[in-house]
C-alpha positions in Angstrom: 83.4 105.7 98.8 82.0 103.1 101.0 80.0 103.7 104.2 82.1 101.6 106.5 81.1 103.9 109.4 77.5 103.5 108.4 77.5 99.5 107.8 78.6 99.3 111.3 76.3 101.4 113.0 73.8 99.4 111.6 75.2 96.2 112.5 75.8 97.3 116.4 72.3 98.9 116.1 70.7 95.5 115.4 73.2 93.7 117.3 72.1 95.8 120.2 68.3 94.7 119.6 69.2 91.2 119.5 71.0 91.5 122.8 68.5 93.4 124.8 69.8 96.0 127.3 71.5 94.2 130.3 74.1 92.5 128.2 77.8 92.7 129.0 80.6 94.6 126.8 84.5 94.9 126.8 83.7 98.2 128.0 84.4 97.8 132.1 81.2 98.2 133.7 78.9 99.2 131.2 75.9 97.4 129.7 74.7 96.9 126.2 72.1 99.6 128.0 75.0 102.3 129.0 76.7 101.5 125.5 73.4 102.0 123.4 73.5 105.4 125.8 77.2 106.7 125.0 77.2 106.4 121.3 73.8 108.8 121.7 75.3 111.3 124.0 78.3 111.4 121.2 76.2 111.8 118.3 73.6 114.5 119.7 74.7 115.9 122.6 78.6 117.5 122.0 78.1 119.3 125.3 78.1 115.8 127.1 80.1 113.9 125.0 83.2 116.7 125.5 83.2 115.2 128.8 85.2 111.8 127.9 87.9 114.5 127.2 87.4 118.0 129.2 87.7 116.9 133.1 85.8 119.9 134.1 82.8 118.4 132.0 83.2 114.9 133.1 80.2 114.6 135.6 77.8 116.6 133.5 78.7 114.0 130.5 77.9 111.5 132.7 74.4 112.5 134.6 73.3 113.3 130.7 74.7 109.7 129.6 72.5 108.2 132.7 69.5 110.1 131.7 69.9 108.9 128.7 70.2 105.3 129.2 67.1 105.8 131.6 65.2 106.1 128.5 62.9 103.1 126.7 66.3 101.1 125.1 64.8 100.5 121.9 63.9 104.3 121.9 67.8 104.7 122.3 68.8 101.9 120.0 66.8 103.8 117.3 69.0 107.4 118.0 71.8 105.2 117.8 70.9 103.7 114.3 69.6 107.3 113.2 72.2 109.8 113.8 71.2 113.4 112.9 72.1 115.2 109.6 73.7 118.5 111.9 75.9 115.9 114.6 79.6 117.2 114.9 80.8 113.8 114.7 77.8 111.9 112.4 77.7 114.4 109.3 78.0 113.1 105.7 81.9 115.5 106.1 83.1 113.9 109.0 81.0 110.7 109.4 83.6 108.2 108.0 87.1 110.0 109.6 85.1 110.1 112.9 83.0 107.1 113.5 84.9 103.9 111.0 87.2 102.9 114.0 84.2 103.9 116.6 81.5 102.3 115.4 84.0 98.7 114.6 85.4 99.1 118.0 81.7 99.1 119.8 80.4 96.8 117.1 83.4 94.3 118.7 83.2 95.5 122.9 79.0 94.4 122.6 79.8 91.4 120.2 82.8 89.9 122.6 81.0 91.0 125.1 79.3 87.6 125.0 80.8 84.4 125.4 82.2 82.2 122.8 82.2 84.9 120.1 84.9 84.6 116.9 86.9 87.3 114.8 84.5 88.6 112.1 86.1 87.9 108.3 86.4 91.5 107.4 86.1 93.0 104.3 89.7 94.2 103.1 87.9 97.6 102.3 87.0 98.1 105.8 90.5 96.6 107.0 92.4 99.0 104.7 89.9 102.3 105.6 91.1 100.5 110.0 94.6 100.7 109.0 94.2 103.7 108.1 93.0 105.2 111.1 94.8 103.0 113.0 97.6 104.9 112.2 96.5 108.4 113.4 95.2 106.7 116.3 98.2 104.2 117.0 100.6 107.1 116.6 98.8 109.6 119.4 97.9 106.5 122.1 101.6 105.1 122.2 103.1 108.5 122.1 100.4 109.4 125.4 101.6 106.3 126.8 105.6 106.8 126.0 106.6 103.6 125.3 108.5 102.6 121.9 107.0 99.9 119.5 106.0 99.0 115.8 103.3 98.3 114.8 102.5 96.0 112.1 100.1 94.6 109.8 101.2 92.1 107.0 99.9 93.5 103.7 99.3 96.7 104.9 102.3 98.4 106.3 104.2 99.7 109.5 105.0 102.4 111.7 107.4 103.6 114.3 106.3 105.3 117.7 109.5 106.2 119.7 113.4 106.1 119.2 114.6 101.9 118.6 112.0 100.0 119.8 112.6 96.8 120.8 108.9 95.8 121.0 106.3 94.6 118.0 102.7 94.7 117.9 101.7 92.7 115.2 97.9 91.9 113.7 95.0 92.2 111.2 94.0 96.4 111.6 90.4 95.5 113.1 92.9 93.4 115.9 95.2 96.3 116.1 92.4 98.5 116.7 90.8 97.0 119.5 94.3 96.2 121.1 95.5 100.2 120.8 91.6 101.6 122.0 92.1 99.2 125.0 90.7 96.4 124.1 94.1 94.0 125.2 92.5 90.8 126.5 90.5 90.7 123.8 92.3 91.4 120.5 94.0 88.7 118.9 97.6 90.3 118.5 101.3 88.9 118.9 103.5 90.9 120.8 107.2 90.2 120.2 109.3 92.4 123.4 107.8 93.4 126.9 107.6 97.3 126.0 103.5 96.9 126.4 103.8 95.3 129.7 101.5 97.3 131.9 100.9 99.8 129.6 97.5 101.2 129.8 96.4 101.8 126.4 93.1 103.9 124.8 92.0 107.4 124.0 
């Protein structure tokens, strides 16, 4: 199997490097720094990272996510690169299920981050292991949402959230991806119906 989650790391790792730490991203209000500092939290701190999910946990996610930014950020790039064999999320069982769509989608929010960035040519492995997860992950975010769409990717299929939809979200999975975790102003999708209008999208 290929190590699509892997490739990417590394590629947002040196990306990250190249950038320095006080670089925008798509993610609102958080540095190339704060970025570098999430994906750490995720990988070696599940205590933290169940914050992004468990309200309760929220703040404590947070003062650890600070910390850890507060750190030397090639110290944190390197943690991000370097994921450790016991991680919940980073282990050689759950490493490609877990991270493929996370690592692409961070790999993307530091990359158009920057100004006059382009759509990477994908390899069709990694835009068939998206599609994939896409999905899993469409499915859950529309349904969260409640609104009725397909979604659809020429070559590699469709799907159905909700009873006759009379939107469509059409694109390459890497665009889809981006689009349904949130990224809307920046993935390059055609939307044929209104039924996303205001919809706040993401996990």
């Amino acid at each position: 199997m290929t190590a699509y989650a892997q490739r990417e790391r590394r590629l947002l790792a040196d990306l990250l490097l190249r950038l320095g730490p006080d670089q925008p991203t798509l993610c609102e209000g958080w540095t190339t720094r704060d970025l570098a500092a999430h994906l750490v939290v995720r990988d070696r701190r599940p205590d933290a990272a169940a914050g992004a999910m468990i309200k309760p946990l929220h703040d404590h996610g947070e003062r650890v996510r600070l910390r850890t930014a507060d750190r030397p950020y090639e110290e944190v790039v390197h943690e991000v690169r370097t994921p450790p064999w016991w991680s919940p999320v980073s282990n050689p069982l759950t490493d490609e299920l877990a991270n493929t769509i996370e690592f692409f989608v961070h790999h993307e929010d530091a990359r158009r981050g920057q100004p006059e960035w382009e759509p990477r040519a994908l390899d069709p492995g990694l835009e068939a292991a998206l599609w994939r997860n896409v999905q899993v992950t469409g499915k859950l975010v529309l349904r969260r949402a409640g609104v009725a769409v397909t979604v659809r990717s020429d070559g590699y299929g469709s799907f159905t959230v909700g009873e006759a939809p009379a939107t469509t979200l059409s694109g390459p999975p890497g665009e889809l991806a981006l689009y349904l975790t949130g990224r809307t102003g920046a993935a390059r999708v055609e939307i044929a119906g209104d039924g996303l209008e205001g919809v706040r999208l993401g996990l």
